[in-house]
C-alpha positions, 0 to 999 in steps of 0.5 A: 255551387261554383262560384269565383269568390271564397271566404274563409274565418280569418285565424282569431274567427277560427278559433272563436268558431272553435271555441263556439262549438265548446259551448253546445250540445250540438254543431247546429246550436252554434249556427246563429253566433256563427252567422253573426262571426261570418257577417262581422268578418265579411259585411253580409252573408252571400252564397260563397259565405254560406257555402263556407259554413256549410261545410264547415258545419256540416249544416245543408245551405238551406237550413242556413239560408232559412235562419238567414231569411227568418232573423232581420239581423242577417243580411243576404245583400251588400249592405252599408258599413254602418246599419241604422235600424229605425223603430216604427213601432206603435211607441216610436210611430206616436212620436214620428218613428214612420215620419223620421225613417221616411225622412232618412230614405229621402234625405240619403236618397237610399231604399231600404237597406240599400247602401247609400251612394258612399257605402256609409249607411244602410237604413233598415225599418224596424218593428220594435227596438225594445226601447220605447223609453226612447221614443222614436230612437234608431240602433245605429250599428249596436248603440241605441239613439233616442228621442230624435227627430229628423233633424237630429237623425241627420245629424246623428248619421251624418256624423258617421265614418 
């Protein structure tokens, strides 16, 4: 694969990658902490980040991408700093989950997980949260916000560096 742009763990990821493989029986058990070092450092997993861990790993780069396509907590396209996952599950979608996620596309003028136009927000359909005490709610990054409507959505988001 040539590509002109490389990624490498910064000193601590290296060594938390390291003290990852501690932990398991095999290299290919330590690939989903690994994949969420790699976005945390870098924003998304593209190919050059892929690579890197490839062979890092010893793990083919399809095996990879294939975790990466299955888990929607991976992201293989530039994405927002801060990512909003809203719930439109049954629970929440009762409560006016689909009606809040379709108010925020519009309100930010964005698409599913398209970056808004300042780069601050990618906002993600989600199925289930696992917090329907909280219908409707949204993760916003790794904090549950709950019993919103659109206008405390809003406000929620647009209060976010």
């Amino acid at each position: 694969m040539s590509t002109t742009e490389t990624f490498e763990f910064n000193k601590d990821n290296l060594a938390t990658y390291k003290e990852y493989l501690t932990r398991y029986d095999d290299v290919e058990s330590a690939l989903l902490p690994v994949l969420h070092l790699a976005q945390e450092q870098n924003g998304w997993l593209p190919d050059h980040v892929v690579s890197y861990i490839s062979l890092l790993m010893s793990i083919p780069e399809i095996k990879i991408k294939e975790v990466i396509s299955f888990y929607d907590m991976f992201y293989d396209v530039p994405v927002g700093r801060n990512i909003v996952q809203v719930c439109t599950n049954i629970s929440c979608s009762m409560f006016g989950g689909r009606e809040i996620y379709q108010g925020l596309l519009k309100h930010f003028d964005t698409g599913y997980l398209t970056p808004t136009r300042d780069g601050r927000i990618s906002l993600q359909k989600m199925e289930c949260l696992g917090a329907c005490e909280l219908a409707p709610c949204m993760r916003v990054n790794d904090d549950f916000v709950g019993n919103l409507d659109l206008t405390s959505a809003i406000q929620k988001l647009e209060e976010l560096p």
